[in-house]
PyMOL Python script that loads the backbone (N, CA, C, O; Angstrom):
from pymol import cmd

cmd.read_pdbstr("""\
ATOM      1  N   UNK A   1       0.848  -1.176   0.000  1.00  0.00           N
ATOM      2  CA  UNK A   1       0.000   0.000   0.000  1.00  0.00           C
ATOM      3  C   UNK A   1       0.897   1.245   0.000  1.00  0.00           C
ATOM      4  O   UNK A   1       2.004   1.440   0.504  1.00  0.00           O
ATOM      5  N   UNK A   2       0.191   1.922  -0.623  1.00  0.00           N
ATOM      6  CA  UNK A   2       1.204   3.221  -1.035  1.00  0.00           C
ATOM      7  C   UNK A   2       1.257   4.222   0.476  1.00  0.00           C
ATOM      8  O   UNK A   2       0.287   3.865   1.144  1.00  0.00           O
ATOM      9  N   UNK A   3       1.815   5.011   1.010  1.00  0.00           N
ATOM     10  CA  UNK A   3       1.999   6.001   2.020  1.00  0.00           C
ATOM     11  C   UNK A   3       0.994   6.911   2.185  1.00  0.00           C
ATOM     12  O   UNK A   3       0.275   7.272   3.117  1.00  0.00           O
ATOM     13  N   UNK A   4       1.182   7.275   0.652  1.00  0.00           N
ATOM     14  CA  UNK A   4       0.372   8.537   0.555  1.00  0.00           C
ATOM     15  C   UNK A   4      -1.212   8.188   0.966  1.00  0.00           C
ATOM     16  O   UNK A   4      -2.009   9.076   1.267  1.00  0.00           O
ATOM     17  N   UNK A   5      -1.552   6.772   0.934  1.00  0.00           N
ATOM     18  CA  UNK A   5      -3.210   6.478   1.023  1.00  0.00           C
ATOM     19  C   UNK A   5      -3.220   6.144   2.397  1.00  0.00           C
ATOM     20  O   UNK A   5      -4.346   6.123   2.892  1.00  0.00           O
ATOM     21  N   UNK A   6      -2.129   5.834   3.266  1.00  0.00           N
ATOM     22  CA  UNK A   6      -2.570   5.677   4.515  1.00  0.00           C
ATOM     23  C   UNK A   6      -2.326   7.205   5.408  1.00  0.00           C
ATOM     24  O   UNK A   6      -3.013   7.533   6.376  1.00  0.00           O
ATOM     25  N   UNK A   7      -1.383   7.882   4.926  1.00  0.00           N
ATOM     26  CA  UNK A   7      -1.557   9.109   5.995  1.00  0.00           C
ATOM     27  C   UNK A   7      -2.314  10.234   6.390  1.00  0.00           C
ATOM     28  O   UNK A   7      -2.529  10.751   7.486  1.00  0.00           O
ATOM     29  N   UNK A   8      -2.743  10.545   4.981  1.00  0.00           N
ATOM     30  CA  UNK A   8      -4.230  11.336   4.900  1.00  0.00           C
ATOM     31  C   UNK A   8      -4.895  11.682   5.521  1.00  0.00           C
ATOM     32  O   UNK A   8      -5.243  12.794   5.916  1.00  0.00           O
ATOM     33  N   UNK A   9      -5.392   9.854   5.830  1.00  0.00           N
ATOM     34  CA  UNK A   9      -6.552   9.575   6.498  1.00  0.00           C
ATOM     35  C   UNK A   9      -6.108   9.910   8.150  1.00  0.00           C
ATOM     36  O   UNK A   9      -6.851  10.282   9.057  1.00  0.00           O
ATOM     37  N   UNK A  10      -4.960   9.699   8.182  1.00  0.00           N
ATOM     38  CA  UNK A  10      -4.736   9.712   9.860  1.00  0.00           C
ATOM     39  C   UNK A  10      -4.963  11.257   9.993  1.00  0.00           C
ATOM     40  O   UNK A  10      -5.943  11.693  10.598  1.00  0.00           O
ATOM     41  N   UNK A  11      -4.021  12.079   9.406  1.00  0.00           N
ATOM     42  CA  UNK A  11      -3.931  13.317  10.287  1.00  0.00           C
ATOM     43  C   UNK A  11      -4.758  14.419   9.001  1.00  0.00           C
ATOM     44  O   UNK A  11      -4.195  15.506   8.875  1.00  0.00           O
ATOM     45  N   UNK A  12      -5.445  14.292   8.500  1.00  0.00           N
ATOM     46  CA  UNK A  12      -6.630  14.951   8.211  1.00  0.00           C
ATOM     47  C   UNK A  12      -7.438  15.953   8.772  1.00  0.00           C
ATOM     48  O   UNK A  12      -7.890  17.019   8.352  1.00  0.00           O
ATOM     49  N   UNK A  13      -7.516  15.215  10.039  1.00  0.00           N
ATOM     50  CA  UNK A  13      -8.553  16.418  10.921  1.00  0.00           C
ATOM     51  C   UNK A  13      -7.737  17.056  12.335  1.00  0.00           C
ATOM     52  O   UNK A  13      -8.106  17.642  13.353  1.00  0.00           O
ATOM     53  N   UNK A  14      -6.324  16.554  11.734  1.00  0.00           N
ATOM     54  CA  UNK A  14      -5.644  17.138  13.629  1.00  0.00           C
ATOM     55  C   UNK A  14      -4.724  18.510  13.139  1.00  0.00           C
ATOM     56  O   UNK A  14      -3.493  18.481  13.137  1.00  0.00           O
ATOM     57  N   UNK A  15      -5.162  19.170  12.911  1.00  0.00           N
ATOM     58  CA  UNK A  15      -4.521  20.474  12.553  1.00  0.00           C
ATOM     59  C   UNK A  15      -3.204  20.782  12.085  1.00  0.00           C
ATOM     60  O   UNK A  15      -3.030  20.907  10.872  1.00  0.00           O
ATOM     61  N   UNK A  16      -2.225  20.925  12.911  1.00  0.00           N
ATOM     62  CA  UNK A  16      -0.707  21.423  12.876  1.00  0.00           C
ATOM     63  C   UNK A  16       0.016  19.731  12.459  1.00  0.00           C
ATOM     64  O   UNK A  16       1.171  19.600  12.054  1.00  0.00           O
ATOM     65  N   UNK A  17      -0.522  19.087  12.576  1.00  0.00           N
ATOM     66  CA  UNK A  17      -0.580  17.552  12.254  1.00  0.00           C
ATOM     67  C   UNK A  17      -0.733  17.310  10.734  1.00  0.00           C
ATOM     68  O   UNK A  17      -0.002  16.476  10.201  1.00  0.00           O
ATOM     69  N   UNK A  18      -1.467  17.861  10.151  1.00  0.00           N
ATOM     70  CA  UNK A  18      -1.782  17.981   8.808  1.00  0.00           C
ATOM     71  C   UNK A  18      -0.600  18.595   7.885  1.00  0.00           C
ATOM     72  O   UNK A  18      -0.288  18.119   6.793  1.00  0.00           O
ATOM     73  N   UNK A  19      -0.123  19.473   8.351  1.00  0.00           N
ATOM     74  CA  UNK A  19       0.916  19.838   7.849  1.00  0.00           C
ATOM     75  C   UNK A  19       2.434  19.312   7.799  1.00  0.00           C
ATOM     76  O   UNK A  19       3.237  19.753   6.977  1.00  0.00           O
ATOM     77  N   UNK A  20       2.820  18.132   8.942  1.00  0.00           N
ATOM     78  CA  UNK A  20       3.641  17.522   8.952  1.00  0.00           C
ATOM     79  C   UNK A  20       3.369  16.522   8.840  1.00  0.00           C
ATOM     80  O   UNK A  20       4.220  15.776   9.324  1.00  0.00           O
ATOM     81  N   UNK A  21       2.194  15.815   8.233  1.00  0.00           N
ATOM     82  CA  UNK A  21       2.301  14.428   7.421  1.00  0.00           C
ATOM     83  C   UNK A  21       2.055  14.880   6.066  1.00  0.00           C
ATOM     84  O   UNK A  21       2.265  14.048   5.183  1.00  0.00           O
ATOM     85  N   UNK A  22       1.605  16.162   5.686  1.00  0.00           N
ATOM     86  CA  UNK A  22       1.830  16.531   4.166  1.00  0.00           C
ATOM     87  C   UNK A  22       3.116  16.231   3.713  1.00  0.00           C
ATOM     88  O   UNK A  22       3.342  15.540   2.720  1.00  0.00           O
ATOM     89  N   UNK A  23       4.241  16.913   4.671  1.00  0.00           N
ATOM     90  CA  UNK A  23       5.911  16.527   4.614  1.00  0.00           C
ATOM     91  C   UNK A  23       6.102  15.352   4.035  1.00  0.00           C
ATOM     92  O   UNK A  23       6.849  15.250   3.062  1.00  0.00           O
ATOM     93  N   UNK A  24       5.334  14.128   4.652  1.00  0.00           N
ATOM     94  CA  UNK A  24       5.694  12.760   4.307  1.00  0.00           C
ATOM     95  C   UNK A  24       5.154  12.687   3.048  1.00  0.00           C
ATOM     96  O   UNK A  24       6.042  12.599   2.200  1.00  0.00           O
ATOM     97  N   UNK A  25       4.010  12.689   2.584  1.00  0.00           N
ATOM     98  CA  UNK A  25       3.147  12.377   1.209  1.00  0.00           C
ATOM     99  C   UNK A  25       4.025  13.255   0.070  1.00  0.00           C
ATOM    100  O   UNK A  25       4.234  12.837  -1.069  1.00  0.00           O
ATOM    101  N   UNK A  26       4.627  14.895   0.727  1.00  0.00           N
ATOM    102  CA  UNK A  26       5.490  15.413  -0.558  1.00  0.00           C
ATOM    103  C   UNK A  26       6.529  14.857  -1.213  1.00  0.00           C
ATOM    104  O   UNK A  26       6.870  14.969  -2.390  1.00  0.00           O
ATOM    105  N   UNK A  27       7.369  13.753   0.401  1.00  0.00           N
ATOM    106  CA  UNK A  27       8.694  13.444   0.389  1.00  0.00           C
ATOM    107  C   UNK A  27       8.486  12.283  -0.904  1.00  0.00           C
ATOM    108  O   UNK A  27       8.772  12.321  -2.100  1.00  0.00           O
ATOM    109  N   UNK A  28       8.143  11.731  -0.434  1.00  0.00           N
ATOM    110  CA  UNK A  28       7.768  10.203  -0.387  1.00  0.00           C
ATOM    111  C   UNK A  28       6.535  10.001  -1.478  1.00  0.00           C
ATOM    112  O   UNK A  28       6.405   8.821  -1.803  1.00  0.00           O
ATOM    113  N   UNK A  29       5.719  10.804  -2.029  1.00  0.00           N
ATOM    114  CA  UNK A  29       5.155  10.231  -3.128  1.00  0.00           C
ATOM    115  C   UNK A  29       4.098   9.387  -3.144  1.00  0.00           C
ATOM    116  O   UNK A  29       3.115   9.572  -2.426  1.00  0.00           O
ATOM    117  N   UNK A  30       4.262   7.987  -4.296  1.00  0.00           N
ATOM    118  CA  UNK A  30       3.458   7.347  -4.418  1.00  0.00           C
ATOM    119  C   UNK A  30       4.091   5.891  -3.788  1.00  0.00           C
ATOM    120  O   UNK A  30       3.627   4.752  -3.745  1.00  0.00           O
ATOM    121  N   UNK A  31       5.582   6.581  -3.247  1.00  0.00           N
ATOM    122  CA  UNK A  31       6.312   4.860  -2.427  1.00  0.00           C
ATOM    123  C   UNK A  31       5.505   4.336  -1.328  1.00  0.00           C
ATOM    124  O   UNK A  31       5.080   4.889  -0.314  1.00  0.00           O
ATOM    125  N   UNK A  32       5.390   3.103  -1.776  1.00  0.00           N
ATOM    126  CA  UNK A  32       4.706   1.770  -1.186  1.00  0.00           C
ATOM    127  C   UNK A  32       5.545   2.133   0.979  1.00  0.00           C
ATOM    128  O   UNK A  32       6.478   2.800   1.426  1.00  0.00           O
ATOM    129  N   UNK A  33       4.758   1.460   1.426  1.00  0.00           N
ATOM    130  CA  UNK A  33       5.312   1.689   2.628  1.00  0.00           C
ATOM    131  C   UNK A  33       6.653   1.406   2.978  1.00  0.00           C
ATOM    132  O   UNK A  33       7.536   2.153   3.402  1.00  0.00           O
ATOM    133  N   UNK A  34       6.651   0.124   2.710  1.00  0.00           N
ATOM    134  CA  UNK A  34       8.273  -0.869   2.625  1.00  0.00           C
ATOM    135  C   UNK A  34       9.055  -0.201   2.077  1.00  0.00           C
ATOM    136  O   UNK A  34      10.042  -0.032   2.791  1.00  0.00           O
ATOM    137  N   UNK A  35       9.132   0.366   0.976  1.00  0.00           N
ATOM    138  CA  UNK A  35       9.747   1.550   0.589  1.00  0.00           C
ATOM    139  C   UNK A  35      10.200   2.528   1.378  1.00  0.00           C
ATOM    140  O   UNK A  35      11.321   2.684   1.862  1.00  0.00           O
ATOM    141  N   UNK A  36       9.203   3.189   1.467  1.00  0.00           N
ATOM    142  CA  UNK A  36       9.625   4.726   2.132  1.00  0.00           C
ATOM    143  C   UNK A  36      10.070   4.230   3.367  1.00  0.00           C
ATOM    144  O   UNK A  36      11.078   4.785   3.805  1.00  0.00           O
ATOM    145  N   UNK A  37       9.578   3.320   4.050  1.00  0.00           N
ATOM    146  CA  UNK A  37      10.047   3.270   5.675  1.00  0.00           C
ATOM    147  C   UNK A  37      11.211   2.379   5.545  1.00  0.00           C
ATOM    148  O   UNK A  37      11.076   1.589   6.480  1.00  0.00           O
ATOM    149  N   UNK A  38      12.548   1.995   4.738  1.00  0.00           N
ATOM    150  CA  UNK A  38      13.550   1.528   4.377  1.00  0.00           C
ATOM    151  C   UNK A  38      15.083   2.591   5.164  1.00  0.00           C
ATOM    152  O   UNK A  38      15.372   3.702   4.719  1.00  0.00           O
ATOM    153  N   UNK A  39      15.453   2.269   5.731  1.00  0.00           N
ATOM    154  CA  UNK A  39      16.441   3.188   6.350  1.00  0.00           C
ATOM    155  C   UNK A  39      17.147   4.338   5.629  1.00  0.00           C
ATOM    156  O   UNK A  39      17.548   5.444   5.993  1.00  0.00           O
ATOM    157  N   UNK A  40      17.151   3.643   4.426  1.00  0.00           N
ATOM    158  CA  UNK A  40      18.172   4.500   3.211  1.00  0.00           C
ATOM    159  C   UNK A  40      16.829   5.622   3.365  1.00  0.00           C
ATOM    160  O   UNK A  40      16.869   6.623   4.081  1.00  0.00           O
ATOM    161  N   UNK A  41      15.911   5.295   2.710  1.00  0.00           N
ATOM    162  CA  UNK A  41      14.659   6.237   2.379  1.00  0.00           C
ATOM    163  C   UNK A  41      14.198   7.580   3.518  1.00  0.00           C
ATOM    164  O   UNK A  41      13.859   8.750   3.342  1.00  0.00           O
ATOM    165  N   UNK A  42      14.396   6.693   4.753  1.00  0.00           N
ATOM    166  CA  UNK A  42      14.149   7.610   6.380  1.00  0.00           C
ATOM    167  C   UNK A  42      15.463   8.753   6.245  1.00  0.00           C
ATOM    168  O   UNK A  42      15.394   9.958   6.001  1.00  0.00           O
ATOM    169  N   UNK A  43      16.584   7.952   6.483  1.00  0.00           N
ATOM    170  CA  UNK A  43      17.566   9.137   6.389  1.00  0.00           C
ATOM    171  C   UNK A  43      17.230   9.953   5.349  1.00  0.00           C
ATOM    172  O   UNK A  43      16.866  11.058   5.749  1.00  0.00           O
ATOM    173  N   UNK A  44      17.210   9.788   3.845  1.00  0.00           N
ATOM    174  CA  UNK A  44      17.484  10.462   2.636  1.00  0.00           C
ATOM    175  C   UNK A  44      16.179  11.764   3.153  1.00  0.00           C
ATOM    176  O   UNK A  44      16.297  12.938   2.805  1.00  0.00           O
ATOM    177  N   UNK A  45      14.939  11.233   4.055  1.00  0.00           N
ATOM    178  CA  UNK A  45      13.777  11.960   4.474  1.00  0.00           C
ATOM    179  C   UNK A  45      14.297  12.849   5.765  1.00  0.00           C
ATOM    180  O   UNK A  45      13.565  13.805   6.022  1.00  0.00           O
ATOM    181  N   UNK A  46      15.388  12.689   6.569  1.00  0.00           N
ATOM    182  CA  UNK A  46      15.613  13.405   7.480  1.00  0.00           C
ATOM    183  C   UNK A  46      16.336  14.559   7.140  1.00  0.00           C
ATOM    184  O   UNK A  46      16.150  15.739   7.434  1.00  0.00           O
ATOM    185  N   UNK A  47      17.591  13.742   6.155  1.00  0.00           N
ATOM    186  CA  UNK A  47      18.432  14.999   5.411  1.00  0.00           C
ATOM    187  C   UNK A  47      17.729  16.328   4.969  1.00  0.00           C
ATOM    188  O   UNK A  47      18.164  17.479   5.015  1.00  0.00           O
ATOM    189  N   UNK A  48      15.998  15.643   4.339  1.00  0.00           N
ATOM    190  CA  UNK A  48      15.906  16.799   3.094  1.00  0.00           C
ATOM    191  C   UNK A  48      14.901  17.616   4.787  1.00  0.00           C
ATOM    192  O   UNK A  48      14.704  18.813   4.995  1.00  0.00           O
ATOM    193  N   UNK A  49      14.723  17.112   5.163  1.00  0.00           N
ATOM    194  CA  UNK A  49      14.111  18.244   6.593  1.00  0.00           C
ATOM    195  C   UNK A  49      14.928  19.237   7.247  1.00  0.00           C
ATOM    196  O   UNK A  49      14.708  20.387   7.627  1.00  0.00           O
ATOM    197  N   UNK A  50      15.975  18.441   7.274  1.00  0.00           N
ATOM    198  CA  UNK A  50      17.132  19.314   7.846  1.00  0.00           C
ATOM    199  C   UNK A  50      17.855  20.101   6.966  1.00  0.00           C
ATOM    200  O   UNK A  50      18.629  20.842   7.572  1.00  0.00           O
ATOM    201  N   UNK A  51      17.881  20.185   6.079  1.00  0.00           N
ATOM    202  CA  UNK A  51      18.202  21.265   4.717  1.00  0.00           C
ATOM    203  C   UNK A  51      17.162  21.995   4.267  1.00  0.00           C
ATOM    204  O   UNK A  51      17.067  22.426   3.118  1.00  0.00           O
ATOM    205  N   UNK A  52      16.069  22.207   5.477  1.00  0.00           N
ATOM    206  CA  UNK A  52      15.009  22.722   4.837  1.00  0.00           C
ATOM    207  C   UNK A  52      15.070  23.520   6.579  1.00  0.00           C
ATOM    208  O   UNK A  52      14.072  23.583   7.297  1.00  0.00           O
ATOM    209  N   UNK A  53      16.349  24.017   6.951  1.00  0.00           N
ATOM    210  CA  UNK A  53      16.155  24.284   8.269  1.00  0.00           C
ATOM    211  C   UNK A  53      15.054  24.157   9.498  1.00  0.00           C
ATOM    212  O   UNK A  53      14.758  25.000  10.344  1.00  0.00           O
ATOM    213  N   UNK A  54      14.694  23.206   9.363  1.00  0.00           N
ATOM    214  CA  UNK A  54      14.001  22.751  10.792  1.00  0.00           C
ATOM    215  C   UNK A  54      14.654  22.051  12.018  1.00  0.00           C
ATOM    216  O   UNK A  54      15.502  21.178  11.835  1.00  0.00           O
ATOM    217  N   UNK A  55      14.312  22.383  13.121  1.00  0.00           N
ATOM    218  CA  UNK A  55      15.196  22.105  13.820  1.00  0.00           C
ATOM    219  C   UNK A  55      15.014  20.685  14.295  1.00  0.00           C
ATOM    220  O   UNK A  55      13.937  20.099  14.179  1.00  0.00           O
ATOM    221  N   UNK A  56      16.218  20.081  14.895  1.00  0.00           N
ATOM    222  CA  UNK A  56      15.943  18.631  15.286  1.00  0.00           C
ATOM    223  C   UNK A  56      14.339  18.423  15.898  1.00  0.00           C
ATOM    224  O   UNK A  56      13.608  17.489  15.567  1.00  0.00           O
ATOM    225  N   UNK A  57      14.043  19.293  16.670  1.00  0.00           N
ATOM    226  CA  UNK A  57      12.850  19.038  17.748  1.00  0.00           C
ATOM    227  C   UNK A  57      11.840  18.823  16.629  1.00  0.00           C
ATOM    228  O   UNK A  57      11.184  17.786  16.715  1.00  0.00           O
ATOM    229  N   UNK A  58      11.570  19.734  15.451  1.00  0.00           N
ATOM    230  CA  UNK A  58      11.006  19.975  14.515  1.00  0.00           C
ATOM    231  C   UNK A  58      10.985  18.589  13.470  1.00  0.00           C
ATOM    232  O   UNK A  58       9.892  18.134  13.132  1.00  0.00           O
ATOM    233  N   UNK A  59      11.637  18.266  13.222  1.00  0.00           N
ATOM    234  CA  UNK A  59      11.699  17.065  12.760  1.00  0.00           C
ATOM    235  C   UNK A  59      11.432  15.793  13.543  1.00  0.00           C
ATOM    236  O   UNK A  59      10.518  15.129  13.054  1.00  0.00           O
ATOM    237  N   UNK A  60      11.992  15.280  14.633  1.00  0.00           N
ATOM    238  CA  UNK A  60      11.250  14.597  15.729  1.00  0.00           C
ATOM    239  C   UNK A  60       9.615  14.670  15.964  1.00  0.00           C
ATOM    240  O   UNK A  60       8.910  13.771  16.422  1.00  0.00           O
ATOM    241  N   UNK A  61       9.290  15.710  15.618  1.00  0.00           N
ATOM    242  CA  UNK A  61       7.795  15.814  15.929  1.00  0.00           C
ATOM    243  C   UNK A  61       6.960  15.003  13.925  1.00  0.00           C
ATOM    244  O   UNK A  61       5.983  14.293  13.690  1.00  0.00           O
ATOM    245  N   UNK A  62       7.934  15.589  13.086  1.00  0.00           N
ATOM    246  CA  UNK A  62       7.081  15.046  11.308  1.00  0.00           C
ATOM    247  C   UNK A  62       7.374  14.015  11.973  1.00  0.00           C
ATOM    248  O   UNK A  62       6.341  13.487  12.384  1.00  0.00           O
ATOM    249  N   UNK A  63       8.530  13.329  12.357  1.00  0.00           N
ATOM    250  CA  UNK A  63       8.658  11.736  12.328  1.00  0.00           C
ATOM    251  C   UNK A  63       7.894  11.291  12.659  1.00  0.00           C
ATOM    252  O   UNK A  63       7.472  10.302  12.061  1.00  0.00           O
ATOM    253  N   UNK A  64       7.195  11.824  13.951  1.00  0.00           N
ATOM    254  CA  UNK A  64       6.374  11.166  15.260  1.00  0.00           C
ATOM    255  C   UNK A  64       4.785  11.470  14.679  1.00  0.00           C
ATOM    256  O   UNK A  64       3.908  11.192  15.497  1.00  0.00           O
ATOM    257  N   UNK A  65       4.368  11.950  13.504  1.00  0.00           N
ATOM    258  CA  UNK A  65       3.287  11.729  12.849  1.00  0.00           C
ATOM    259  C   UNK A  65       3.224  11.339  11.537  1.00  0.00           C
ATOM    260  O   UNK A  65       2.329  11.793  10.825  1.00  0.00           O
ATOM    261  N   UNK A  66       4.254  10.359  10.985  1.00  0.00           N
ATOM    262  CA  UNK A  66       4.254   9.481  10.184  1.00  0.00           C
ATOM    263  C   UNK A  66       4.659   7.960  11.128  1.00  0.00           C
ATOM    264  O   UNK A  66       4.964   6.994  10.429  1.00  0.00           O
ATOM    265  N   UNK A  67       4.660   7.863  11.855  1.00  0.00           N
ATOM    266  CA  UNK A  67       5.152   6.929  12.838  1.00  0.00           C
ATOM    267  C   UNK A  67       3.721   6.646  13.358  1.00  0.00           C
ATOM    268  O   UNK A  67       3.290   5.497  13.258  1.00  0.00           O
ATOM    269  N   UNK A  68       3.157   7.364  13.762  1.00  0.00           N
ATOM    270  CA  UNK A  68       1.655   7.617  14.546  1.00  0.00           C
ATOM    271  C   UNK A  68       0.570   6.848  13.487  1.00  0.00           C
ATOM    272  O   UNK A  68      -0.356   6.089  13.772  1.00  0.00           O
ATOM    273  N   UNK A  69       1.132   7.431  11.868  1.00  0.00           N
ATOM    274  CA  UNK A  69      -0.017   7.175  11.121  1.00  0.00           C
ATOM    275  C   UNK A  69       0.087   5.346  10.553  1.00  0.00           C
ATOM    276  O   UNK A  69      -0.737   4.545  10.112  1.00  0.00           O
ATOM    277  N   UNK A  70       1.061   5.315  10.759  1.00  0.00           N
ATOM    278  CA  UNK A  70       1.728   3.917  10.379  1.00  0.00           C
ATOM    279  C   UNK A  70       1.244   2.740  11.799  1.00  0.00           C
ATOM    280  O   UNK A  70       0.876   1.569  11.699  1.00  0.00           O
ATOM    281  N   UNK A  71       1.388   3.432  12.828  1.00  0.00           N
ATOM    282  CA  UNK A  71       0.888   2.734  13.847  1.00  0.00           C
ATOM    283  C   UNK A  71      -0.617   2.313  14.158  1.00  0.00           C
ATOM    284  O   UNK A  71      -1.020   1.329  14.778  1.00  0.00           O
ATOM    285  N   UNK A  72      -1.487   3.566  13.415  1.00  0.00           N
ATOM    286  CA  UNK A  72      -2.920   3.386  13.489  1.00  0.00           C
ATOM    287  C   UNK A  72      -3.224   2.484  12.261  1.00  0.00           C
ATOM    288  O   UNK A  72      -4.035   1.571  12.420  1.00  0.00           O
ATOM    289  N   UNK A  73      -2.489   2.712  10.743  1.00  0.00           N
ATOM    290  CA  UNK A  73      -2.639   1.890  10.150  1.00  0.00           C
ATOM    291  C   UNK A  73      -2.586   0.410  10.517  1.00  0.00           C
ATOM    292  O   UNK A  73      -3.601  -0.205  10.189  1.00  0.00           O
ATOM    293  N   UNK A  74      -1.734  -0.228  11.059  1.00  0.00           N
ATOM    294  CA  UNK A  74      -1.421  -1.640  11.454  1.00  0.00           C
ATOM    295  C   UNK A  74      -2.532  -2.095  12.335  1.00  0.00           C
ATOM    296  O   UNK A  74      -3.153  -3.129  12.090  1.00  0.00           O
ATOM    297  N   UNK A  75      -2.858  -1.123  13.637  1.00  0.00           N
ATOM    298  CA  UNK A  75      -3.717  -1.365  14.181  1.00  0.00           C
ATOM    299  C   UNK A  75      -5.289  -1.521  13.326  1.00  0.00           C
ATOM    300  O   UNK A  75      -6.009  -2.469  13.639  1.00  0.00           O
ATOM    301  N   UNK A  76      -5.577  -0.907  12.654  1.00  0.00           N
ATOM    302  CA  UNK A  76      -6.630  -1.119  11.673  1.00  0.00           C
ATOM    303  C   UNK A  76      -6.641  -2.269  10.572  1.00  0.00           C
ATOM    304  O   UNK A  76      -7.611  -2.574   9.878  1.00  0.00           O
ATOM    305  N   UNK A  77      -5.261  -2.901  10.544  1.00  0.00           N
ATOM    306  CA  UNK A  77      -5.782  -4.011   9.436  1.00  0.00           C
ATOM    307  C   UNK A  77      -5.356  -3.843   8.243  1.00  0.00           C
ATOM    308  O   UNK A  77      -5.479  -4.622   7.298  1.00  0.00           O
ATOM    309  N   UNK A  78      -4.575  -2.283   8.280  1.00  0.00           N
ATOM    310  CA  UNK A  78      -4.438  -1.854   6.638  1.00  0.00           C
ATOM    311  C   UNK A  78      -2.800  -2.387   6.165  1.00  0.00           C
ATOM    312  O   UNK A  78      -2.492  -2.604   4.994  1.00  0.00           O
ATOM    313  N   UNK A  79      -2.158  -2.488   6.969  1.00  0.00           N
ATOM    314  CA  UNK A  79      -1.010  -2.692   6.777  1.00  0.00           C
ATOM    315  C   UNK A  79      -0.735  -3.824   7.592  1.00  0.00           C
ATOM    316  O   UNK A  79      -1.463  -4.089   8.548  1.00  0.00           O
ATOM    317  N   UNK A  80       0.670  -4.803   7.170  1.00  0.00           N
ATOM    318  CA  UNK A  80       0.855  -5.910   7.635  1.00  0.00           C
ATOM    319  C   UNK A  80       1.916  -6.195   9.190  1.00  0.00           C
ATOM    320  O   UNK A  80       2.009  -7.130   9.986  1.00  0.00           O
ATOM    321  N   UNK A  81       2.689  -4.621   9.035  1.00  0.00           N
ATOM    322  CA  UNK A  81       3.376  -4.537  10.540  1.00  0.00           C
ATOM    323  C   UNK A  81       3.421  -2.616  10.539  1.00  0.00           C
ATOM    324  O   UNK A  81       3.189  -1.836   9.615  1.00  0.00           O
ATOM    325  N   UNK A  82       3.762  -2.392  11.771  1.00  0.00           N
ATOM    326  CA  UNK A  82       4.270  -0.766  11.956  1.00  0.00           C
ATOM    327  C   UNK A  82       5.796  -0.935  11.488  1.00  0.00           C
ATOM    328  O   UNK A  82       6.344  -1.679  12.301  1.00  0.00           O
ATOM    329  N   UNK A  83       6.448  -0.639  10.759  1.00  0.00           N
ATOM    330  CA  UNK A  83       7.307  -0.707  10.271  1.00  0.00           C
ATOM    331  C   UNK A  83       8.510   0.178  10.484  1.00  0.00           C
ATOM    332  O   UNK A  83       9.612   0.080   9.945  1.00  0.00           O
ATOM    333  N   UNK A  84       8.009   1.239  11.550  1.00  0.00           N
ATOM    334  CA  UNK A  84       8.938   2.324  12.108  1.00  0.00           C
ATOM    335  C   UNK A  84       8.850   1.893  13.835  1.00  0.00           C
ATOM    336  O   UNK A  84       7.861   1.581  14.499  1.00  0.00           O
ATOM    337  N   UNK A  85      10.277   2.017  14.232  1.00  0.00           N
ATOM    338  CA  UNK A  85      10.429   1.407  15.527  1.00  0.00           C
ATOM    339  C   UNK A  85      11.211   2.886  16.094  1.00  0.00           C
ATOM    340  O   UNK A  85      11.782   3.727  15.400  1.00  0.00           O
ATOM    341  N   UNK A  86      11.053   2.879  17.326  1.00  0.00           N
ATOM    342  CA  UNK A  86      11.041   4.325  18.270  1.00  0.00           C
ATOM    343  C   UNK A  86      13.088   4.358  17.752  1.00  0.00           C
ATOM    344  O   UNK A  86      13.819   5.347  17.783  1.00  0.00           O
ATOM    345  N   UNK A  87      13.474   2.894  17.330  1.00  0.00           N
ATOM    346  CA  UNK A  87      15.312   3.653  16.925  1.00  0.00           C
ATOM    347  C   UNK A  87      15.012   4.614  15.735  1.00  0.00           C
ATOM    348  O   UNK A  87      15.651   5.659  15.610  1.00  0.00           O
ATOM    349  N   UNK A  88      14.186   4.307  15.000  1.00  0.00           N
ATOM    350  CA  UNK A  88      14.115   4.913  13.477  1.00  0.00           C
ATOM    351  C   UNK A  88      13.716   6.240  13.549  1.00  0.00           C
ATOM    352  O   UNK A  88      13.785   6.991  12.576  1.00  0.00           O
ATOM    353  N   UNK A  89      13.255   6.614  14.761  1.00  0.00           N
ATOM    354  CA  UNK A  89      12.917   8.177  14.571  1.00  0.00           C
ATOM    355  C   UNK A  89      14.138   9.017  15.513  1.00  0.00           C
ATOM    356  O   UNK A  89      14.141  10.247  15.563  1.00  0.00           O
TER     357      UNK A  89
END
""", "prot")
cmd.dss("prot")
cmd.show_as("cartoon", "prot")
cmd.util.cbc("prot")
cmd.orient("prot")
């Protein structure tokens, strides 16, 4: 399942939330989960945050709502594991 169809749905209606899982759907596209959540892919996603001056805290927080949305996914059935573990962020 692609990224972009599971995060949407998560942070849709949580405000300041919406805007840092947009981050993920811009980064990341139409890549399948396994994909994007691939270590190479996470870093190559941290780099372009941090060259986009945000600060660590700032980035810790996008992580922690693509992490969130991945977690509700699994819990729902949509996906086959959470695939981001608390080292990866």
């Amino acid at each position: 399942m692609a990224l972009a169809n599971i995060l949407p749905d998560y942070y849709k209606k949580r405000g300041r939330q919406a805007q840092r899982g947009q981050l993920w759907v811009e980064f990341f596209g139409e890549a399948r989960v396994a994909e994007a959540t691939s270590p190479p892919r996470l870093e190559a996603f941290f780099a372009h945050l941090g060259a986009q001056d945000f600060s660590s805290a700032h980035i810790q927080r996008i992580l922690g709502v693509g992490k969130a949305g991945l977690q509700r996914a699994w819990r729902r059935g949509e996906i086959a594991g959470a695939p981001i573990s608390q080292a990866s962020t």
